[in-house]
ROSE-4610 file (N, C-alpha, C; in Angstrom, 1 decimal, always signed):
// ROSE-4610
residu = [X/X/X/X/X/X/X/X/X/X/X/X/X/X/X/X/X/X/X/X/X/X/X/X/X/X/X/X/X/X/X/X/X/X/X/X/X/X/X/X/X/X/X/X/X/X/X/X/X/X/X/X/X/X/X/X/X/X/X/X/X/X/X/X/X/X/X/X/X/X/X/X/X/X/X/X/X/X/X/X/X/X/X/X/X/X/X/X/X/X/X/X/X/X/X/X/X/X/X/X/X/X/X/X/X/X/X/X/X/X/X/X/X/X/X/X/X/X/X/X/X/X/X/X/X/X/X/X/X/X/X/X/X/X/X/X/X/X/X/X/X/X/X/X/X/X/X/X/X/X/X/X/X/X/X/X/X/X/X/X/X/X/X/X/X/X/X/X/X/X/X/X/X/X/X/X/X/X/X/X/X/X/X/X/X/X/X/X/X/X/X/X/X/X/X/X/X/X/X/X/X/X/X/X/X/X/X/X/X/X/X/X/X/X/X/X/X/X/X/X/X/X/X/X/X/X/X/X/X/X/X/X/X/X/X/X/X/X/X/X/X/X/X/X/X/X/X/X/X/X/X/X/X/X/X/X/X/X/X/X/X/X/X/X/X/X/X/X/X/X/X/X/X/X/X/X/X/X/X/X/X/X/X/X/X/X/X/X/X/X/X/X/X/X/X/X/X/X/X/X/X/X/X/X/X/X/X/X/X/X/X/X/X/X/X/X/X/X/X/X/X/X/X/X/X/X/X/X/X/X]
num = [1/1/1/2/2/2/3/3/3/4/4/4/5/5/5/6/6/6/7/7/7/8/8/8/9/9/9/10/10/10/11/11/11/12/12/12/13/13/13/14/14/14/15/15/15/16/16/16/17/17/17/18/18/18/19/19/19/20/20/20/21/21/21/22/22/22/23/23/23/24/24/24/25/25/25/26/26/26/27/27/27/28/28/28/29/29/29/30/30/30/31/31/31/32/32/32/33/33/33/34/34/34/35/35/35/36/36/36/37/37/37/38/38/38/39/39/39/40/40/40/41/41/41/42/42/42/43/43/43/44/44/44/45/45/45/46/46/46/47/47/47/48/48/48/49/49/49/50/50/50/51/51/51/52/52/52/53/53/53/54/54/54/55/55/55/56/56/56/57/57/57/58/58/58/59/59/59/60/60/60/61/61/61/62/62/62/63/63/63/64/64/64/65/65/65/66/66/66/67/67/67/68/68/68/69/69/69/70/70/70/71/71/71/72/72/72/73/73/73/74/74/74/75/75/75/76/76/76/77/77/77/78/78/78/79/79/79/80/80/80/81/81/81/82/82/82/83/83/83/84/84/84/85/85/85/86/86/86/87/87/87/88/88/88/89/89/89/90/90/90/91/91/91/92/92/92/93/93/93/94/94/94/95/95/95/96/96/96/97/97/97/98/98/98/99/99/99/100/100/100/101/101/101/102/102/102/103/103/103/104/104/104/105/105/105/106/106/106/107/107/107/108/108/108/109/109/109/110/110/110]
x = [-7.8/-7.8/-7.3/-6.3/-5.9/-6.2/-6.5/-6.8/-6.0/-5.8/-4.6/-4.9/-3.6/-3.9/-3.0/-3.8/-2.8/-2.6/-1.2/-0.8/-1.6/-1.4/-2.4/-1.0/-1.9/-0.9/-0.9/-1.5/-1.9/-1.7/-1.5/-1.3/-2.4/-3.4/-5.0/-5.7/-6.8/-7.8/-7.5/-7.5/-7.5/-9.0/-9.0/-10.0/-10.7/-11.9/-13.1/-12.0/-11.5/-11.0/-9.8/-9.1/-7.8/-8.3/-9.5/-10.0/-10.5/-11.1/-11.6/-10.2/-9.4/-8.0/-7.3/-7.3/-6.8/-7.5/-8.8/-10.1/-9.7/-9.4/-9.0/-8.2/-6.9/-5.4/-5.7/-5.9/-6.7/-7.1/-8.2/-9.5/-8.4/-8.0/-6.9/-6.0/-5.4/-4.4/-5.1/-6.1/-6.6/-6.9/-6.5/-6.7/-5.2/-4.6/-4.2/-3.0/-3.9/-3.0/-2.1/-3.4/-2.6/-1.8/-1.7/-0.7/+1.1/+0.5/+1.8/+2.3/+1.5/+2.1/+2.4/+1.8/+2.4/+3.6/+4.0/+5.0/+6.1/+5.9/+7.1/+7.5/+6.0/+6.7/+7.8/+7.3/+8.1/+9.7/+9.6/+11.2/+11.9/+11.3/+12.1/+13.3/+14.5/+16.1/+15.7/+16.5/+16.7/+15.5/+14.4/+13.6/+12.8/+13.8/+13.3/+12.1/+11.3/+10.3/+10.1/+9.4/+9.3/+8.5/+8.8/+8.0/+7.3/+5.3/+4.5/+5.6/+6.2/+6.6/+7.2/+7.7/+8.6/+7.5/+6.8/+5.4/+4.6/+4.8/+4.0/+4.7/+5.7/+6.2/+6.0/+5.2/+5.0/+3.7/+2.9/+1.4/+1.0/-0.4/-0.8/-2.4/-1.8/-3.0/-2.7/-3.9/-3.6/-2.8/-2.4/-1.9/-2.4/-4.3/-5.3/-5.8/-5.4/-6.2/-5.3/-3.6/-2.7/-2.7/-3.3/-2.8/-4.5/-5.6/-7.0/-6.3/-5.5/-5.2/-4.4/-3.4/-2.9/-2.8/-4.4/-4.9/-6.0/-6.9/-6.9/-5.8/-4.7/-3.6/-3.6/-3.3/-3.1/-4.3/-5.6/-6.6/-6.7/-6.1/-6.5/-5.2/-4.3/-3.0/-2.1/-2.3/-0.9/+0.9/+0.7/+1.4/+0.7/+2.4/+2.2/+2.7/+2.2/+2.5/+3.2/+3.6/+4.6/+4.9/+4.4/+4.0/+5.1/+5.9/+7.0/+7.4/+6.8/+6.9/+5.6/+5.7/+4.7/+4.6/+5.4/+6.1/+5.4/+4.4/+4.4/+5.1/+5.3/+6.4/+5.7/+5.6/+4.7/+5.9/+5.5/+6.8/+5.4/+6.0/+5.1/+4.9/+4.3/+3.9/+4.5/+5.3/+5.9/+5.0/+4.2/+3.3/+2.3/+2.3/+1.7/+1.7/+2.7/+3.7/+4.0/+5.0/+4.4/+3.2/+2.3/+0.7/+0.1/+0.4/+0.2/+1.4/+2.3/+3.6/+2.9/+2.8/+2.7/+1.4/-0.3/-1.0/-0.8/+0.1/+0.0/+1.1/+1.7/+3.1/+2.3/+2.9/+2.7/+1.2/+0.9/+0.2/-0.3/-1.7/-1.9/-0.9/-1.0/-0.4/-1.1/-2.0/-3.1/-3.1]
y = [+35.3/+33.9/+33.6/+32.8/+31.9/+30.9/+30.7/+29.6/+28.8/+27.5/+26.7/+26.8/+26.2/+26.0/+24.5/+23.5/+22.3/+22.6/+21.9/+21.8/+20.2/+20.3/+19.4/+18.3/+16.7/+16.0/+15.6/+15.8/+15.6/+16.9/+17.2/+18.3/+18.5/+17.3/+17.7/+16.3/+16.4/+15.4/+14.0/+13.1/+11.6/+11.8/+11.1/+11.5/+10.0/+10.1/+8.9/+7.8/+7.9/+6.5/+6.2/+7.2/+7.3/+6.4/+6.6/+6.3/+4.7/+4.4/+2.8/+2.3/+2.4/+1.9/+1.3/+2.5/+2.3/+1.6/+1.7/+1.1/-0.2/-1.2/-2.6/-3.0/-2.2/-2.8/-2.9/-1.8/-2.2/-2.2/-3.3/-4.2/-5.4/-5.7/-7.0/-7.3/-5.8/-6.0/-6.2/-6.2/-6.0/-7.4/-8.3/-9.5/-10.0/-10.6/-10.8/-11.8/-12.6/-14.2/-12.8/-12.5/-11.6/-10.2/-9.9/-9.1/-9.3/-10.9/-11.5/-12.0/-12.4/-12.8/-12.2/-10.8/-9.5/-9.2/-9.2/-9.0/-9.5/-11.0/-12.1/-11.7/-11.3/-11.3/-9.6/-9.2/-7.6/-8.1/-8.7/-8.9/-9.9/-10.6/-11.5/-11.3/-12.3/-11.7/-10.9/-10.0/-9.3/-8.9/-8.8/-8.3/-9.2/-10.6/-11.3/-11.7/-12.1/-13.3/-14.2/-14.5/-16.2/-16.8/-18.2/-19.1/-19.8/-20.1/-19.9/-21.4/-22.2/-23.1/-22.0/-21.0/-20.0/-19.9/-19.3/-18.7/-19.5/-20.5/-21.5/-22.1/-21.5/-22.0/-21.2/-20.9/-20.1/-20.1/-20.9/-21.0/-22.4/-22.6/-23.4/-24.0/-23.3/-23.2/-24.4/-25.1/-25.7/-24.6/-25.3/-24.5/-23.7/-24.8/-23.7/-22.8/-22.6/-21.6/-20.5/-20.8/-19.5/-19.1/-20.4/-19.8/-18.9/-19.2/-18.2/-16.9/-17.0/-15.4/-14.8/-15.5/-14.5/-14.5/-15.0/-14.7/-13.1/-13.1/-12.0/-10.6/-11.2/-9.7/-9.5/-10.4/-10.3/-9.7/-10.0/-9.1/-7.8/-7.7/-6.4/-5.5/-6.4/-5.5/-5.4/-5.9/-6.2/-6.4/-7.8/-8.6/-8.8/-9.6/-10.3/-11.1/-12.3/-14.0/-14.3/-15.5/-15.8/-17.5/-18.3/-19.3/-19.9/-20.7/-21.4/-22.7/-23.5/-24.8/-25.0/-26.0/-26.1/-25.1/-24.1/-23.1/-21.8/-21.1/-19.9/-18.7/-18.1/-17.1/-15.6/-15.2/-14.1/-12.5/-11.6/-10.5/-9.4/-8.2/-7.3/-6.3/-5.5/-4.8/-3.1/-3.1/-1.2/+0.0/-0.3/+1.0/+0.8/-0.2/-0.6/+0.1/-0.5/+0.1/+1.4/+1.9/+3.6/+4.4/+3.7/+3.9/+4.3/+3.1/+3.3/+4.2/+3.8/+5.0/+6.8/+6.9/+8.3/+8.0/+7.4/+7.7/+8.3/+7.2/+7.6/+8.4/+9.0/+10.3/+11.8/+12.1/+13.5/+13.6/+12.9/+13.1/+11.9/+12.0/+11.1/+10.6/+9.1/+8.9/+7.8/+7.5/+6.4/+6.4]
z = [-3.9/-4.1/-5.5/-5.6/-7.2/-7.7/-8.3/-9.3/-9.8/-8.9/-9.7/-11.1/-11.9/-13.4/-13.7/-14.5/-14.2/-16.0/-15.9/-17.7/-18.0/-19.1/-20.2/-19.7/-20.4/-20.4/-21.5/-22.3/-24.0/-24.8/-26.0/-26.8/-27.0/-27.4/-27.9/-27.7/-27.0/-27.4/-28.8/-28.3/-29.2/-30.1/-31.1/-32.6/-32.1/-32.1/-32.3/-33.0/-33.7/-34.4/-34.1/-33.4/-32.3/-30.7/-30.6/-29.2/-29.2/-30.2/-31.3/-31.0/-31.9/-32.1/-30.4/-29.7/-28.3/-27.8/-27.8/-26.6/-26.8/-28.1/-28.7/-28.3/-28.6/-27.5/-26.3/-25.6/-23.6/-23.6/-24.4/-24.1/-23.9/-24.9/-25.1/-24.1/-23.7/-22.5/-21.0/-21.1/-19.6/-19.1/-19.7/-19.0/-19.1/-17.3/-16.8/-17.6/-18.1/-18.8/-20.5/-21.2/-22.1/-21.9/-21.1/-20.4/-19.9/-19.2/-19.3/-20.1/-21.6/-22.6/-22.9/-23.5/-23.8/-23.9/-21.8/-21.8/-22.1/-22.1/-22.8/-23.8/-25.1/-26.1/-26.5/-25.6/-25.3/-25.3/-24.5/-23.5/-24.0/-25.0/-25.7/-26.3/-26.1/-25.9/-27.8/-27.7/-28.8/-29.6/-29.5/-29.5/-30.8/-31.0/-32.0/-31.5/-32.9/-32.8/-31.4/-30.9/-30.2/-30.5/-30.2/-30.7/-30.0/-30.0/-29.7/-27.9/-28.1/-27.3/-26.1/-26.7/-26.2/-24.6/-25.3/-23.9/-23.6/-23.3/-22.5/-21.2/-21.0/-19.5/-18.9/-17.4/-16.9/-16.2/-17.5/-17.3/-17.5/-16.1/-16.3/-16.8/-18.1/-19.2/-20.4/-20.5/-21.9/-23.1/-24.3/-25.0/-25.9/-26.3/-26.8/-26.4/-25.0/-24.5/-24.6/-24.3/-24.7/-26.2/-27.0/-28.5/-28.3/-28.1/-28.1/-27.8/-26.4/-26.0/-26.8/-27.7/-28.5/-29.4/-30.1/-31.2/-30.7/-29.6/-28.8/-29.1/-28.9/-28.9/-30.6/-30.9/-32.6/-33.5/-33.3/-33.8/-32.7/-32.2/-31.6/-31.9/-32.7/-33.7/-32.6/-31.8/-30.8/-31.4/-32.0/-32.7/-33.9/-34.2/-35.9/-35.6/-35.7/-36.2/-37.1/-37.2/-38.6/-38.6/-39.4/-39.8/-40.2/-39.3/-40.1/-39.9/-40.6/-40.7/-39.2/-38.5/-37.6/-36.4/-36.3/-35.4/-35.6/-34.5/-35.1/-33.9/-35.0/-33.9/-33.5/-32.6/-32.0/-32.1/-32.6/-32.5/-32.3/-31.3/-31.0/-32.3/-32.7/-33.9/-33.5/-33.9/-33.4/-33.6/-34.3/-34.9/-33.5/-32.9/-31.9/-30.7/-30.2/-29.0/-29.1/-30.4/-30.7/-30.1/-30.9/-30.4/-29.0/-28.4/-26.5/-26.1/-26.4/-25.3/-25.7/-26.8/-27.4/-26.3/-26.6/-26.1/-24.4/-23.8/-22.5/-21.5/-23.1/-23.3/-23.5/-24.6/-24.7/-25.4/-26.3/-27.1/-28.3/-28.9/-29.4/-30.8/-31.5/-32.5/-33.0/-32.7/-33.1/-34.4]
């Protein structure tokens, strides 16, 4: 009789403060409304900025309650904001996205 053997899908175990880090972002992503925002602000033409007016078609949420959720993604280092004139503009954070792809790739980068 043999013993399957499965390959790793990680190079090594994620660090306590690697695991903190990640548990925040998919705590943030796991609700439905910020996920979709998420995504918007992912797919946004050229990968520029958008502006908070940008992501509010779609939903039928007041706009306090979209700007709550992605103040939500933003403390949880999702995005970075950007204050311009009455406009604020939402852009994803790359050390971010780095972050999750590596985590649920080869290996950690938290």
């Amino acid at each position: 009789m043999t013993v399957g053997y499965c390959t790793p899908l990680s190079r090594e175990p994620i660090t306590t403060t690697q695991a903190e880090v990640a548990s925040r972002m998919l705590k943030a992503l796991a609700d439905p409304v910020r996920l979709r925002l998420m995504s918007m602000v992912l797919s946004h033409e050229g990968g520029e900025a958008c502006a908070m007016c940008d992501l509010t078609e779609g939903f039928d949420l007041a706009v306090s309650t979209l700007s709550h959720h992605l103040k939500i993604l933003h403390d949880a280092g999702l995005v970075e904001r950007d204050k311009r004139g009455v406009w604020v503009y939402y852009k994803a954070r790359p050390e971010a996205m780095d972050a999750l792809r590596t985590l649920f790739s080869a290996g950690p980068s938290i």
